[in-house]
C-alpha positions in Angstrom: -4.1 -0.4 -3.6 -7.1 0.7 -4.1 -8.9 4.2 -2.7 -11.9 5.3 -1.7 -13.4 8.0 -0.2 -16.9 9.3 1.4 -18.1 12.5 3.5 -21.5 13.6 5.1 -22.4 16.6 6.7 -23.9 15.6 10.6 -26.3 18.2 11.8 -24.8 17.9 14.7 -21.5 19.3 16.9 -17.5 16.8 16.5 -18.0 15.7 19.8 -21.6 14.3 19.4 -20.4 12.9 16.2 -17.5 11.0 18.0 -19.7 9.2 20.2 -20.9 7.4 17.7 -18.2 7.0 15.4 -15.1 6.8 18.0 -16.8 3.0 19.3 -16.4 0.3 17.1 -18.5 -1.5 18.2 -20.9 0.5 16.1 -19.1 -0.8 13.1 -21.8 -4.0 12.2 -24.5 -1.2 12.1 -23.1 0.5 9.0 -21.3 -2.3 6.9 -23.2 -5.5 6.6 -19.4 -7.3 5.8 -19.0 -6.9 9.7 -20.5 -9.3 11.3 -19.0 -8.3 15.1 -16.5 -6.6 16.8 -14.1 -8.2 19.7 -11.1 -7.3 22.0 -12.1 -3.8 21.9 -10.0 -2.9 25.4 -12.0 -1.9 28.2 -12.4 2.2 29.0 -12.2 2.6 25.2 -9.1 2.9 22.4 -6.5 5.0 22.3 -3.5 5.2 19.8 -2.0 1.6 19.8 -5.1 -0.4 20.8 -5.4 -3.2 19.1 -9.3 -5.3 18.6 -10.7 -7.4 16.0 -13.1 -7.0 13.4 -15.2 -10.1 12.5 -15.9 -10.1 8.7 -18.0 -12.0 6.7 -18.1 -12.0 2.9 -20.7 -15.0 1.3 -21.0 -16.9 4.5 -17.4 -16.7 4.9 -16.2 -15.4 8.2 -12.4 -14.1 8.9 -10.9 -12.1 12.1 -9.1 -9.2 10.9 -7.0 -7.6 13.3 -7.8 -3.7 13.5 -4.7 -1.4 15.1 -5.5 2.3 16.3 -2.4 4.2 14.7 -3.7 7.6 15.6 -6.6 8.7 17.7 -7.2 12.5 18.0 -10.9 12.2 19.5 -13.3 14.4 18.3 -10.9 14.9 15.2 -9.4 12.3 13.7 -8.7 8.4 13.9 -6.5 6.1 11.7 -6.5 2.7 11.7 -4.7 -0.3 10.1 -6.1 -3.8 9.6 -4.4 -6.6 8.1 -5.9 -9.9 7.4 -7.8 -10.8 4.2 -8.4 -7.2 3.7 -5.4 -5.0 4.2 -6.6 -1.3 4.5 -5.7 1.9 6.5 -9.0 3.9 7.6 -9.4 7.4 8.0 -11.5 9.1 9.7 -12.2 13.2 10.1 -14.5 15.5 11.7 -14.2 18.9 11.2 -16.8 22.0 13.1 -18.8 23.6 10.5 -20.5 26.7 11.5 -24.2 26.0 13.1 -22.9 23.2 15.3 -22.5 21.1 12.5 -19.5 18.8 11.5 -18.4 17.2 8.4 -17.8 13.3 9.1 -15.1 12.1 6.1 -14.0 8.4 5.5 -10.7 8.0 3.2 -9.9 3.8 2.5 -6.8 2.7 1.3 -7.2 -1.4 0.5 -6.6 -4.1 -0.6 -7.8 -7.9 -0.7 -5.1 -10.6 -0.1 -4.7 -13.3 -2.9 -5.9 -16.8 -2.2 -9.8 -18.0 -2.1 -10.8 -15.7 0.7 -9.5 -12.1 -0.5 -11.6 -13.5 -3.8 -14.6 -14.4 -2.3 -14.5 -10.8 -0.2 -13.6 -9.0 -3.5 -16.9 -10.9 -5.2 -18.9 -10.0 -2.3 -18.1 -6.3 -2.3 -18.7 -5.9 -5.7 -22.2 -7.6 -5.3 -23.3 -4.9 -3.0 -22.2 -2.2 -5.1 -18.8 -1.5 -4.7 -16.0 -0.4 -2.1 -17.2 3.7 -2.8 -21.0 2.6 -2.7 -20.3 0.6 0.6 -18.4 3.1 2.5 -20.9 6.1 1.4 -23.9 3.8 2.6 -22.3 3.6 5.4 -21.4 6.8 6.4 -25.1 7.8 5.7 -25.9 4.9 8.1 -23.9 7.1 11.0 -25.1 10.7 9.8 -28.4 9.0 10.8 -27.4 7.1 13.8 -25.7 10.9 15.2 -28.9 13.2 14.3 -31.6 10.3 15.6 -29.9 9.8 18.9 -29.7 6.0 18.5 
């Protein structure tokens, strides 16, 4: 397994941060390995949904189911996907004083053997990195939260 980690402070409140990070149907806006986002039940997730994240490494694309194993909104998420990346995702936002919040990502992963968890390895490494990928894109929703988009 590999681990990664990345953190932002968000000139805004938790709960203005959650609006943007609690959908995932954000998600293609910050990592450029996903490509769309599907099943994501209607009124919103809660622990135990279940949706799919469509990922694309090198042209490649591949469903990964994505399972909500703890949702704490405007707190904390976790999430577990399996498929040709195996990972559980956390996420964190904690107050900071001047209604501000610190927005943390932790990633524990790894690629599945065989010609697809090798060509998503290649293409990770192409853009930087796992850490480089995750930071870009928590900058990506730091910027998303204090433009209003």
């Amino acid at each position: 397994m590999t681990f990664v980690a990345a953190e932002v402070e968000v000139e805004a409140p938790p709960e203005r941060v959650w609006e943007v990070v609690g959908v995932p149907e954000n998600l293609p806006q910050w990592d450029r390995h996903i490509a769309e986002v599907q099943d994501v039940p209607p009124g919103g997730l809660r622990e135990g949904s279940v949706y799919v994240t469509v990922m694309q490494f090198l042209g490649v694309r591949t469903r990964v189911p994505s399972k909500v194993l703890e949702w704490e909104p405007p707190n904390r998420a976790v999430f577990r996907l399996k498929g040709v990346i195996d990972a559980t995702v956390t996420t964190t936002v904690e107050p900071l004083p001047g209604e501000r919040s610190r927005l943390r990502h932790e990633v524990d992963f790894h690629f599945r053997g065989g010609l697809l968890g090798e060509i998503a390895a290649r293409s990770l490494a192409m853009v930087g990195g796992a850490q480089y990928a995750l930071r870009r894109g928590a900058i990506a929703q730091k910027r998303q939260v204090e433009e209003g988009r």
